[in-house]
C-alpha positions as CSV (number, residue, x, y, z in Angstrom):
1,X,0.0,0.0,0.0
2,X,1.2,3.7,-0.6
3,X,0.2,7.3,-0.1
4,X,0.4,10.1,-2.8
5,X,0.7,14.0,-1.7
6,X,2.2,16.9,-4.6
7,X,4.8,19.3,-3.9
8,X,3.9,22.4,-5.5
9,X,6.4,24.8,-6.0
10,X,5.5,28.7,-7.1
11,X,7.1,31.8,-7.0
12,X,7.3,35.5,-9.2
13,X,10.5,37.1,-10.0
14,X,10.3,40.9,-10.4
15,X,12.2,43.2,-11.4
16,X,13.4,45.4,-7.9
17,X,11.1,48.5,-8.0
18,X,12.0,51.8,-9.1
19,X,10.1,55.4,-8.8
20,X,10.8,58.0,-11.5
21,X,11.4,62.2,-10.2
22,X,10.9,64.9,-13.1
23,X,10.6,68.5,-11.9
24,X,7.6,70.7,-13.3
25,X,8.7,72.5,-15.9
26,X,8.3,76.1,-15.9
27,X,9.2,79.4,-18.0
28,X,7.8,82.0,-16.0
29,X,6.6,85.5,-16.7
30,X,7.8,86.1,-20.1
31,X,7.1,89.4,-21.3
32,X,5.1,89.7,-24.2
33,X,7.3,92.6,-26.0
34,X,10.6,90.5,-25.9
35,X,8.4,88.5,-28.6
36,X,9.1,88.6,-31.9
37,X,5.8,89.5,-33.9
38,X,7.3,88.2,-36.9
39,X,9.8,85.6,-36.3
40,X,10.2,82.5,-33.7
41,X,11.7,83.7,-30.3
42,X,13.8,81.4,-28.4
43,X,13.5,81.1,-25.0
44,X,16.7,80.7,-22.8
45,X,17.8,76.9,-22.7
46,X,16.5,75.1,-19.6
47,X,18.5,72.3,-17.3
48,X,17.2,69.4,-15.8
49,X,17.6,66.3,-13.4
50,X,15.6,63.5,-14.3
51,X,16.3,61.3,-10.7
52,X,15.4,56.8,-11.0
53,X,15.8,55.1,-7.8
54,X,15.3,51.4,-7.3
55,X,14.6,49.3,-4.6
56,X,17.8,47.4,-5.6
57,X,20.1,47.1,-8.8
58,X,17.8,47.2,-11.9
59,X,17.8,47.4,-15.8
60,X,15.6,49.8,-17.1
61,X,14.4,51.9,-20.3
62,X,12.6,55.2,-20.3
63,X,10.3,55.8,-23.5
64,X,8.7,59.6,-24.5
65,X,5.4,60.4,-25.6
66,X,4.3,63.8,-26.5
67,X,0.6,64.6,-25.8
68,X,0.6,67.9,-27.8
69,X,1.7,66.3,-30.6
70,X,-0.8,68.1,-32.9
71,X,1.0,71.8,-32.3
72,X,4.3,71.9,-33.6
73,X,4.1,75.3,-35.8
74,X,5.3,74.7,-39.0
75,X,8.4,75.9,-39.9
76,X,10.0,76.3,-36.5
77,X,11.9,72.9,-37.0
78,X,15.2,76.2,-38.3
79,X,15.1,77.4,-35.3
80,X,15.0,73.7,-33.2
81,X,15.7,70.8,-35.2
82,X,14.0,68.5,-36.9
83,X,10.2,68.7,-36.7
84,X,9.8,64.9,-36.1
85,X,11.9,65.2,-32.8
86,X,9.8,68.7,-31.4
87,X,7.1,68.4,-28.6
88,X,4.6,70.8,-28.8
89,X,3.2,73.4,-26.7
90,X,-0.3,73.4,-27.2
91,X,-2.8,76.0,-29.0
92,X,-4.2,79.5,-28.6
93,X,-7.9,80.1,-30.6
94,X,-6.6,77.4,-32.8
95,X,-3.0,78.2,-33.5
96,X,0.2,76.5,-32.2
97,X,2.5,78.2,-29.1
98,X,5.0,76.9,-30.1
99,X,7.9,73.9,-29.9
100,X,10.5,72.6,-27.5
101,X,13.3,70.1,-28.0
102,X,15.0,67.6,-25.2
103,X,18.5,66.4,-25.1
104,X,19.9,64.3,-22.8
105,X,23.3,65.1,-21.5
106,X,25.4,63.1,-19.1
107,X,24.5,60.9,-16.2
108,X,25.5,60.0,-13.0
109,X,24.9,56.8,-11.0
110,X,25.5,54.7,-7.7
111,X,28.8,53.5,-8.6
112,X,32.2,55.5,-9.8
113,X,32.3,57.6,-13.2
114,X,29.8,58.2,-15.6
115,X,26.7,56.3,-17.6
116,X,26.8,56.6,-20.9
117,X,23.5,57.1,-22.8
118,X,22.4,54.5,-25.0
119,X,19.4,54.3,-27.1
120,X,16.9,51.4,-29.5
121,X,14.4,51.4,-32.1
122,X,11.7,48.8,-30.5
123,X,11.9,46.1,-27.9
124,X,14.4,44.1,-30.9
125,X,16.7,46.4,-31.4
126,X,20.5,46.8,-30.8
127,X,21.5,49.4,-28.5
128,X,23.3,51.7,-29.8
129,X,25.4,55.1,-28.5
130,X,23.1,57.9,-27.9
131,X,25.0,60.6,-26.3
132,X,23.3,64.8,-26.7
133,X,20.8,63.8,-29.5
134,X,17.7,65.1,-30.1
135,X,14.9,63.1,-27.6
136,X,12.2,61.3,-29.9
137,X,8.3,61.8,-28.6
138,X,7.0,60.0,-31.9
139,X,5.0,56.9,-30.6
140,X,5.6,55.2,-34.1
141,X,9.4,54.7,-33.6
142,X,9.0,53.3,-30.1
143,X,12.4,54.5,-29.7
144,X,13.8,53.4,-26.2
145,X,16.3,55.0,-24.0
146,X,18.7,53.5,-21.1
147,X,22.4,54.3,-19.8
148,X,25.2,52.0,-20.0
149,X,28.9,51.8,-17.4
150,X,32.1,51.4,-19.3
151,X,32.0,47.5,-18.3
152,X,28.7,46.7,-20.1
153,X,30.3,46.7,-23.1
154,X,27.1,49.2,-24.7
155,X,24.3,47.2,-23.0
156,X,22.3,48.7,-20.4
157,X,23.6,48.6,-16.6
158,X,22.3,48.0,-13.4
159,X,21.5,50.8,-11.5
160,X,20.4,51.4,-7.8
161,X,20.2,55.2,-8.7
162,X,20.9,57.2,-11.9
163,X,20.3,61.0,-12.3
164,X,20.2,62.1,-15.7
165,X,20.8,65.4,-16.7
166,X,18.7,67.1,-19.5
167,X,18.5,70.7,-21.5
168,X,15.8,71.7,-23.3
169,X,15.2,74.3,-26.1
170,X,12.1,76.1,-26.5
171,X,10.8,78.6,-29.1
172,X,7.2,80.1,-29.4
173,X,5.1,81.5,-32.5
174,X,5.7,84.9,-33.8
175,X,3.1,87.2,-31.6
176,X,1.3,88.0,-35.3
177,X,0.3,84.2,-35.5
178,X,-1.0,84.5,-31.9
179,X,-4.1,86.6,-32.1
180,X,-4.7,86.1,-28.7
181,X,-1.8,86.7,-27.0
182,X,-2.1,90.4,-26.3
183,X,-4.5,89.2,-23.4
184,X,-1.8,86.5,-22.6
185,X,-1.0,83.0,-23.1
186,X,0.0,79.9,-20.9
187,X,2.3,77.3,-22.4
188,X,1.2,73.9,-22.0
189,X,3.4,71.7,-23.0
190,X,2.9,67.8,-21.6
191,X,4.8,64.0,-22.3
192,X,4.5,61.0,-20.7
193,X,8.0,59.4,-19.4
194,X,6.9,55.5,-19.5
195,X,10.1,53.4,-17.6
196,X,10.0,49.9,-18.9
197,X,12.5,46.9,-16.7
198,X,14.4,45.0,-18.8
């Protein structure tokens, strides 16, 4: 005679988690006269921490999505770049603010020297060095972006903590396209920063 039980064995790996810091944006008053009524006006260049921390070493990605896709002003890719790589700043009575472009620029992590920016064309693709070009909001690319350490050989590392540091370039409408903005005008830019583990 003999007795039967199961052993069941179960268990989920995860990746550790990790939260994601961006500050708020924000150009201030900007004085309606040091507009050019005719021509794009830049605005001074803006710098910026973008902060991951984990719960413990992880491999990540970050993705961008630009949710005023739609108001790019057309032409303003001379004064920023190319006009796929623009994020947009919404509209006033129907007419676009105008554009700003994001770079990343270096990195800093939880370990000695540098991180070295990497980026990939879909969830396939080979990672490739990405350092000071233009950030891609286009959802069709599904362009990826992640940091590598000298010793990963151009994959991306494990990180406990990286801080990222970003500059972005902004230039509005001439005031003659922007009917309304003798009354005044908000800016309002927005993207979504999606991290995917990997």
């Amino acid at each position: 005679m003999a007795a039967e039980t199961r052993l069941s064995v179960s268990g989920h790996v995860r990746p550790p988690s990790c939260t994601m810091q961006l500050p708020q944006i924000n150009h201030g008053a900007i004085n309606l006269h040091s507009l050019s009524p005719t021509g794009f006006s830049q605005l001074s260049p803006t710098t910026f921490e973008l902060s991951i921390h984990c719960a413990g070493p992880a491999s990540f990605a970050l993705s961008f999505r630009d949710r005023r896709a739609g108001s790019v002003p057309d032409g303003i890719e001379a004064e920023l770049g190319e006009r796929t790589l623009l994020f947009g700043l919404g509209r006033l009575e129907g007419k676009s603010i105008g554009a700003y472009a994001l770079r990343f620029l270096w990195a800093h992590w939880d370990g000695p020297g540098v991180a070295y920016g990497i980026s990939r064309v879909g969830a396939d693709g080979s990672w490739a060095d990405d350092y000071g070009s233009m950030i891609n909001p286009a959802s069709e690319e599904d362009r990826q972006y992640s940091w590598s350490r000298p010793r990963d050989m151009g994959a991306p590392g494990m990180f406990r903590v990286l801080q990222a540091n970003l500059v972005m370039l902004t230039a509005l409408n001439p005031t003659e396209q922007l009917p309304g903005a003798a009354t005044g005008l908000t800016l309002d830019g927005e993207a979504t920063v999606t991290l995917f583990y990997l």
